[in-house]
C-alpha positions in Angstrom: -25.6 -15.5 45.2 -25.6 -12.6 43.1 -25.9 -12.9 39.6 -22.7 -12.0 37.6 -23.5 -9.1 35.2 -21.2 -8.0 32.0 -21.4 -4.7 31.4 -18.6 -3.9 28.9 -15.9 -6.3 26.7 -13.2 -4.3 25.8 -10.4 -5.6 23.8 -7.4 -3.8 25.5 -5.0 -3.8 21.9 -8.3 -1.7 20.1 -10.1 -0.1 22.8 -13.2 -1.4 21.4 -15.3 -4.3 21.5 -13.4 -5.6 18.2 -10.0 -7.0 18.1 -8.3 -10.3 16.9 -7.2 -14.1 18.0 -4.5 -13.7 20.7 -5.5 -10.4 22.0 -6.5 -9.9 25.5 -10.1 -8.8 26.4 -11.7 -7.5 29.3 -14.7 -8.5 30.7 -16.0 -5.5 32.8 -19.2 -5.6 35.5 -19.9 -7.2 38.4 -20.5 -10.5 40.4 -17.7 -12.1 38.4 -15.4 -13.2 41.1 -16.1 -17.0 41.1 -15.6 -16.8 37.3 -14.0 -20.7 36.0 -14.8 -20.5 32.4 -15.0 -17.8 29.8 -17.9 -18.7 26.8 -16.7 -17.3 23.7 -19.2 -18.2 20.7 -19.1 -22.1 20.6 -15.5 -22.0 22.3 -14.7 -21.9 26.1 -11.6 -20.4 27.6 -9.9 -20.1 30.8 -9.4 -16.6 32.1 -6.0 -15.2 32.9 -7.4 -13.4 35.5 -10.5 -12.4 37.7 -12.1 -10.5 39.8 -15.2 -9.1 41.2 -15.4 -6.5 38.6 -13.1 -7.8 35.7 -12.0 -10.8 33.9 -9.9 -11.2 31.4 -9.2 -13.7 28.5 -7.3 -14.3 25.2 -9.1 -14.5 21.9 -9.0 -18.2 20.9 -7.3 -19.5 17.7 -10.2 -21.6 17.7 -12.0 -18.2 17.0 -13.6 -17.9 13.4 -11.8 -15.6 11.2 -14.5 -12.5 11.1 -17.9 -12.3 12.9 -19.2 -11.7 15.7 -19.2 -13.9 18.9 -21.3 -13.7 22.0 -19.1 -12.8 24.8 -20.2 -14.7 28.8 -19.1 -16.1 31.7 -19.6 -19.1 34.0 -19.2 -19.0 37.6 -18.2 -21.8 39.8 -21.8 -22.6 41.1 -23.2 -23.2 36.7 -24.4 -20.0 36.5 -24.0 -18.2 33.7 -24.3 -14.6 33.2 -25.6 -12.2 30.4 -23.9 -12.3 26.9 -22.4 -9.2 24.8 -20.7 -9.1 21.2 -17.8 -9.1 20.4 -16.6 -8.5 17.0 -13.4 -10.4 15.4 -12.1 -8.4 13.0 -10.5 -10.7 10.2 -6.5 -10.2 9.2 -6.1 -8.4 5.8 -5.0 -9.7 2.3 -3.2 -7.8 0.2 -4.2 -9.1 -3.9 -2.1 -6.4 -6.0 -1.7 -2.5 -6.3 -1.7 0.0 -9.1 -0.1 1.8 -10.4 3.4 -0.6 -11.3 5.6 2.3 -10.8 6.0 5.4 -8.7 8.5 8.2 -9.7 10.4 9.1 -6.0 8.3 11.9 -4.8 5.5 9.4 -4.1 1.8 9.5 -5.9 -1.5 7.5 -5.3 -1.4 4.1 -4.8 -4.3 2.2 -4.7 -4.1 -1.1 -3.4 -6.8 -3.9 -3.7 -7.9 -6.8 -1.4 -9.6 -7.5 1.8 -10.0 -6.8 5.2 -9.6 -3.4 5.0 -12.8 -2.0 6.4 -11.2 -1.3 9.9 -8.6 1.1 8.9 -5.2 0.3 9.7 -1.3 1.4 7.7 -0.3 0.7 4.1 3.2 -1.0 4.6 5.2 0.3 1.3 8.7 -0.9 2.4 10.0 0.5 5.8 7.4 3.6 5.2 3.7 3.0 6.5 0.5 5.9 5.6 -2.2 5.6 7.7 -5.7 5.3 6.3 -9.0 5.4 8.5 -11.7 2.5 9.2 -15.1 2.6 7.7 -13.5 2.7 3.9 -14.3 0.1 1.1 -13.7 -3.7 2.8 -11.6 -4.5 -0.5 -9.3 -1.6 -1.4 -7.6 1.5 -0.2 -5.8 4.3 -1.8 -3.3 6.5 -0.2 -0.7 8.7 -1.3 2.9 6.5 -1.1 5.4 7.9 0.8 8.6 9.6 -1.5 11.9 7.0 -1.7 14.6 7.3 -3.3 15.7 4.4 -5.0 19.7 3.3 -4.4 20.3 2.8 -8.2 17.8 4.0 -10.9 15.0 2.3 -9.8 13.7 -0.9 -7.0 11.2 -2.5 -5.4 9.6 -1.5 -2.5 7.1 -4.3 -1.0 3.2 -3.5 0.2 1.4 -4.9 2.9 -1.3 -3.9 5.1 -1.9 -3.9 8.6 -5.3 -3.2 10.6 -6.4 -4.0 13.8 -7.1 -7.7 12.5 -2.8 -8.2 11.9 -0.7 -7.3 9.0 -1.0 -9.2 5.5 1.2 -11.8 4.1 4.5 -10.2 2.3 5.5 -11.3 -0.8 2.0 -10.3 -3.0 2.5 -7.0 -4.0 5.2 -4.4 -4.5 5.6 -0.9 -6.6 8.6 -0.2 -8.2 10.3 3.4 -7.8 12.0 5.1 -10.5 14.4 7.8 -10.7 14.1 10.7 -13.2 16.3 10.4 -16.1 19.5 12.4 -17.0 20.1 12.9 -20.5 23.9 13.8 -21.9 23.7 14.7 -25.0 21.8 13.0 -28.5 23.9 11.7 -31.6 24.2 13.0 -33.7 23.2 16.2 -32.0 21.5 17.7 -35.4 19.1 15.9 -37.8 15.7 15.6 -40.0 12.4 13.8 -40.4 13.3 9.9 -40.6 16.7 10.2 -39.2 18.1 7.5 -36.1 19.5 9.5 -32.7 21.3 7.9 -30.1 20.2 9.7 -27.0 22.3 8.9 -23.9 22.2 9.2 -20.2 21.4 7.5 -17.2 17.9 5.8 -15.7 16.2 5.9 -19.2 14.6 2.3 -18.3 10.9 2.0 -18.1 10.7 4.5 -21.0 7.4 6.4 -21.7 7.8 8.6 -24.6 10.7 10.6 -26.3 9.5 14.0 -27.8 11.3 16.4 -29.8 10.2 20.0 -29.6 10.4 22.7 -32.8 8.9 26.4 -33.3 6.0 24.5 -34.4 5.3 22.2 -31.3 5.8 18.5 -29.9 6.8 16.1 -32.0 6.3 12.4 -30.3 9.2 9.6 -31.3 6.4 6.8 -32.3 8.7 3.8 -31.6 11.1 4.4 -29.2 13.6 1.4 -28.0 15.5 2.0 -24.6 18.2 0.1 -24.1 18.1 -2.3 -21.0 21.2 -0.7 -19.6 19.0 1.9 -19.3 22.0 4.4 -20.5 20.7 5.1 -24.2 17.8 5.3 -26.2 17.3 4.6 -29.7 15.1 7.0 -31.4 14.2 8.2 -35.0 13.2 11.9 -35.7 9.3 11.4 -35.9 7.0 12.8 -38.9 5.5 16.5 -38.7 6.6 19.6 -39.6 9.8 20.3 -38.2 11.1 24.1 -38.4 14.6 25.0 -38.2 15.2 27.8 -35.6 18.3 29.3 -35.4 16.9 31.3 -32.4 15.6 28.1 -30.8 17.0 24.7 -32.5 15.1 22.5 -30.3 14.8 20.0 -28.0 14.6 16.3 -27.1 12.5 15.5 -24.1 12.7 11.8 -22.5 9.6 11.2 -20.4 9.9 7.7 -17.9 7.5 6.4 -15.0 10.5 8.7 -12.9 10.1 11.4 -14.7 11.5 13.7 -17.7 15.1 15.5 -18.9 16.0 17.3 -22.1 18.9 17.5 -24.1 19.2 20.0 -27.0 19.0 18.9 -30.9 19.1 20.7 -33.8 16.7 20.2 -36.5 18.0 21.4 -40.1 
């Protein structure tokens, strides 16, 4: 009898000789027609088909979780034939993400955790970016794709899929924000040390309320947004504020979405 020769083991979902538990592999070369067992590492499996030239098998749960296994068969008379790797490429794990919150035109995201190394999709909701393989093993940036958010701002959940499977869901998300929309301040005139309401809509997740003279940017030091996220509480910050008939000023509302003005008059 012929001895049985691999030549090739292809794992049909990658193309490659790397792929995951459950995925069907094929076992490509020649005297393999009296195939009865597959030898997988330290596991045997039963083919789901053979013939002279190919047999094929499903990755075992009983494979380990990354590694490399030595890939032969055994024929019905005990012999065994030649071995070839096969790499199992382990399912990702998704441990956080940065930054917290994205305005809705998208922006880097980097995401951190494991399994990564093969390339694969960033999941951010129903969106997915593609990234390629050969990248750090334990995180991944990619620019997230733009949403826009039904109300001012939600979360959008992250995963990652690869060759090895998808991640678990529920470990990380980003939250989108829309820009704000500011209506007017009130009092709509004011000095150094005085409070202004400012109003509008999405002015949650507040980063910084500025108010602009001849002379420059003034930044609000302390700042309180209200959680409705329709006003602002501000005080007209220290520095040397100019009145300008030609150009009173401005208020500008900065947030993780993005910014709006509103004028105010400083006498």
């Amino acid at each position: 009898m012929a001895a049985a020769v691999i030549n090739t083991v292809v794992d049909e979902a990658t193309t490659t000789n790397q792929g995951k538990v459950g995925d069907t592999v094929d076992i490509n070369g020649t005297g393999l027609g009296t195939t009865i067992m597959v030898n997988f590492g330290a596991a045997t499996v039963r083919p789901t088909s053979v013939s002279h030239t190919l047999v094929k098998f499903v990755v075992p749960a009983t494979a380990p979780c990354s590694g490399q296994a030595q890939v032969s068969v055994r024929l019905s008379k005990g012999i065994t034939s030649n071995g070839l790797p096969f790499f199992i490429i382990p399912a990702p794990v998704t441990f956080s993400s940065s930054p917290a919150f994205l305005p809705t035109t998208g922006a880097p995201l980097t995401v951190l955790g494991s399994g990564f190394a093969a390339g694969g999709k960033v999941n951010v909701g129903s969106a997915t970016v593609d990234f390629g393989p050969g990248g750090s093993n334990t995180s991944v940036t990619v620019t997230a794709p733009a949403h826009t958010p039904t109300g001012c701002s939600d979360a959008q959940e992250i995963t990652v899929t690869t060759p090895g499977g998808t991640g678990t869901a529920g470990t990380s998300s980003v939250t989108y924000q829309k820009p704000p929309t500011l209506t007017n301040a009130d009092p709509a005139s004011g000095t150094t040390g005085d409070p202004v309401v400012i109003n509008g809509s999405c002015l949650d997740n507040l980063v910084s309320v500025t108010y602009t003279d001849s002379t420059g940017n003034h930044t609000e030091t302390d700042p309180t947004a209200a959680g409705s996220g329709t006003s602002i509480s501000s005080t007209v910050p220290d520095g040397t504020l100019v009145p300008d008939s030609v150009n009173p000023g401005v208020i500008t509302v900065h947030t993780v979405g993005g910014s709006d003005t509103t004028p105010f008059i400083l006498t």
